[in-house]
Structures are given as structure tokens and as C-alpha cells.
N, C-alpha and C positions, 0 to 999 in steps of 0.2 A: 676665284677663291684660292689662298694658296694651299698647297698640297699641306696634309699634316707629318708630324714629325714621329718617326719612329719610337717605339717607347720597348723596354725589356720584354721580352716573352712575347710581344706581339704574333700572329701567325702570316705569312703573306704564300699568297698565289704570284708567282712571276710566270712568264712567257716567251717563250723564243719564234717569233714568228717570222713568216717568208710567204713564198712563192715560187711555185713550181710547176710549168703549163698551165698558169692560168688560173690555178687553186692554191687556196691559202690553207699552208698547212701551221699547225699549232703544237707547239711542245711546251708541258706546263713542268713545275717545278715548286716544291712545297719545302719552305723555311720557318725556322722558328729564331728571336731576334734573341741572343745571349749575351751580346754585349753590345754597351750605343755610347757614343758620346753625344754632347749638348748639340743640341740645335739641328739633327741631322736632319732631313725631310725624306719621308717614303720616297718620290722619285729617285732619292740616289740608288735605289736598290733596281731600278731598271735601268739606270747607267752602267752601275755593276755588270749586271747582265752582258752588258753590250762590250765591255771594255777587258773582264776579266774571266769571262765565258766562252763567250762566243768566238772569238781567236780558236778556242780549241773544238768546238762543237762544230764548226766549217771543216776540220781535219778529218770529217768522216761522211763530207756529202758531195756530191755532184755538183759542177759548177754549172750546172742548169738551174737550180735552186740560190735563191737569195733572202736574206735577209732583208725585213726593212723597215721591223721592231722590233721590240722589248715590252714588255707591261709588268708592272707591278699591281698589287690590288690587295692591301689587309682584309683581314675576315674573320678576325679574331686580335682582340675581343670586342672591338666595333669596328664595323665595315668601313670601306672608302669605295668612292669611284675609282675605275682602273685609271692609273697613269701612264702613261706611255715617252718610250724614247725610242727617236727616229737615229740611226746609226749609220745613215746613207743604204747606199746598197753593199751589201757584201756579201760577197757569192762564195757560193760551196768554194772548196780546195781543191778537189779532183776534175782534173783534166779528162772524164768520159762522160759519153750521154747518161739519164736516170732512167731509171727501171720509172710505170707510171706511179703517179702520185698515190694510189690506193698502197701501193707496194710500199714496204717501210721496215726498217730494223726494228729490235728490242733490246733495250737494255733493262732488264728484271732487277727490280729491288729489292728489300726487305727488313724487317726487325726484329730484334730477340722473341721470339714466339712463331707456335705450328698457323694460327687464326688465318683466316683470310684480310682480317683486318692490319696484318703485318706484313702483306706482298701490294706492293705497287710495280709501275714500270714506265719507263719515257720511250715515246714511239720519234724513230729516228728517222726524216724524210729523206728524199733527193739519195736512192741507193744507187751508188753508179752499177751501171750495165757489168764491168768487168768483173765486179766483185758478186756477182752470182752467179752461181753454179747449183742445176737442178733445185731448186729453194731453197736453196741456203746460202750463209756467206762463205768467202774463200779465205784462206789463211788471212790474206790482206786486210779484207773487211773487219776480222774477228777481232785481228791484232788494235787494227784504228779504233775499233769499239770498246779491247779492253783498255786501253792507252785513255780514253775519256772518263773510265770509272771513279778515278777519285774525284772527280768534281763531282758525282752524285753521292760519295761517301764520305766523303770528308767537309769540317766547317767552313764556310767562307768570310775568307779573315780580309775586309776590305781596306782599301786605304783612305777608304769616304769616309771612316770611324766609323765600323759598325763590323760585327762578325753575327755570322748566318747559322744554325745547326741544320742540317736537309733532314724532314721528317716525312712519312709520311702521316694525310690527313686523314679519318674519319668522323664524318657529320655528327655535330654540328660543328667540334673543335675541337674533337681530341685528336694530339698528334701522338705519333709512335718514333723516338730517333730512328734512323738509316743505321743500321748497325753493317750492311754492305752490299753487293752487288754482282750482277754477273750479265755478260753477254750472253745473247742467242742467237747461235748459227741461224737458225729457221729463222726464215724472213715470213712477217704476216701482213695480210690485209688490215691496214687500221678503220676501225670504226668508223662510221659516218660522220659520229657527231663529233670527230676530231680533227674532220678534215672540212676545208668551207665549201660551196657552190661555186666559188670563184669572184670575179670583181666586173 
């Protein structure tokens, strides 16, 4: 069945996925579709991903850790199965071992409002060894993590004909725009359910 095609205002779940000793780790990302041209198809937003993303999202990980998808998935205002694009392998940037896979940066989001329904955040895997010190990151780390922010604050303006607004989501489909962002030194343990069992 072919994938369907993006339509204005649509909402999607996309995915940066890898691996990292053996666990799959998962970083999502929530868009709202603002601008399409004819005929585009939801996968292209998981090629996006791979081609216009992830080049700079590798700039801040351990080359222990690899990529070795992308997914998209609408959910608003009718669902899709996830789509997926395989982008080979491509490995962290940094030349040192990672901290373990539990171990992960944060980059904190937000939207105009105090609510909790206007703080989000992207868990960042594969923390290379050098860039921590006592639980936190080092200038280095900070700097690479602020150096990533505008791709969670700003719109994704594709060449597939289609531009992205990054929002965050609340159930069932309300979104909030990104109005901006920030690193955090403190490095945290990320969630269970955000990280896999492995393969």
C-alpha cells in the first residue's frame, strides 16, 4: 500500500533512531505540516530526517552509537502506520568511548506559557566519555548541544516541498509551537520506555 501524502496542518511523530551497545535508543520529534506541495508522500519526512537532520544531530554523539533509521508516523488528524528510512549506518561524530546507554543529554523545550503542557524535551544518546565531568557536560558538550538548537526551534523548510513547524504535542492533538529551547549541563538517566531491550 502506498504511503499517503502529506496534507496542510497534518501533525507527525518522526524518529531518530540508532544503537548503542546493543540498545536501541529512540529520539522523537513532533511537527506540524505548514506548507506542502502536490503529491508529496509522508515518507519524505523520514528522508528529511536522515538527510537534513541528522548530519548535525551525529555532531553531538559518540561514535559508538549509530544510526540506522528514521521514522515518520501522522497522528493527526488520521493516523498512519510508521514509515521508515534506512540511511545506512552512520555513526556518532566524536572520536571517544560513550558514557552507558542509560546515560543521555537533554535538550529542554518549550512554548509561550508557565503549563506543563508547554515544556517538552529530546533525550540525546551516545554522551561521549570526555564530555562529562562529575554529571554534567563540559564546555564542549554544552557548546555542541547549544550548536543543535535551532533545528528544534526553528521550521523545517525542505527541499522535498514541504516545510515543518516543531511543536510540541498534547493528547489527543493538541500542538503548542516551539517558541525555543535550551541545553542542560546535567546529564540524566533516560526513561525505560525510551530506551529498547536491545535486538
Amino acid at each position: 500500500m502506498p504511503a499517503p501524502n502529506l496534507v496542510l496542518n497534518d501533525v507527525l511523530l518522526t524518529t531518530i533512531q540508532g544503537l548503542l551497545f546493543g540498545q536501541r535508543t529512540i529520539t522523537t520529534f513532533h511537527w506540524k505540516v505548514i506548507a506542502v506541495g502536490i503529491d508529496v508522500p509522508v515518507t519524505s519526512v523520514a528522508t528529511a530526517m536522515a538527510t537534513e537532520i541528522l548530519p548535525d544531530f551525529v555532531l553531538m554523539i559518540s561514535e559508538d552509537w549509530s544510526c540506522d533509521i528514521t521514522t515518520v508516523r501522522r497522528i493527526f488528524p488520521g493516523p498512519t502506520r510508521t514509515f521508515s528510512h534506512s540511511p545506512g549506518t552512520v555513526a556518532g561524530a566524536i572520536a571517544d568511548d560513550s558514557l552507558p546507554p542509560s546515560v543521555t543529554g537533554v535538550i529542554s523545550r518549550y512554548g509561550n506559557g508557565a503549563a506543563r503542557t508547554n515544556r517538552g524535551r529530546i533525550y540525546v544518546p551516545g554522551v561521549p566519555e570526555g564530555w562529562h565531568l562529575a554529571g554534567q557536560l563540559t564546555t564542549a558538550g554544552f557548546n555542541a548541544y547549544t550548536s543543535f538548537r535551532p533545528f528544534l526551534d526553528l521550521p523545517l523548510v525542505s527541499p522535498l516541498d514541504f516545510t515543518l513547524d516543531p511543536v510540541l504535542l498534547r493528547r489527543p492533538a493538541t500542538t503548542t509551537l516551539i517558541e525555543g529551547s535550551i541545553a542542560r549541563k546535567i546529564l540524566r538517566q533516560q526513561r525505560r520506555r525510551e530506551i529498547g531491550v536491545g535486538i
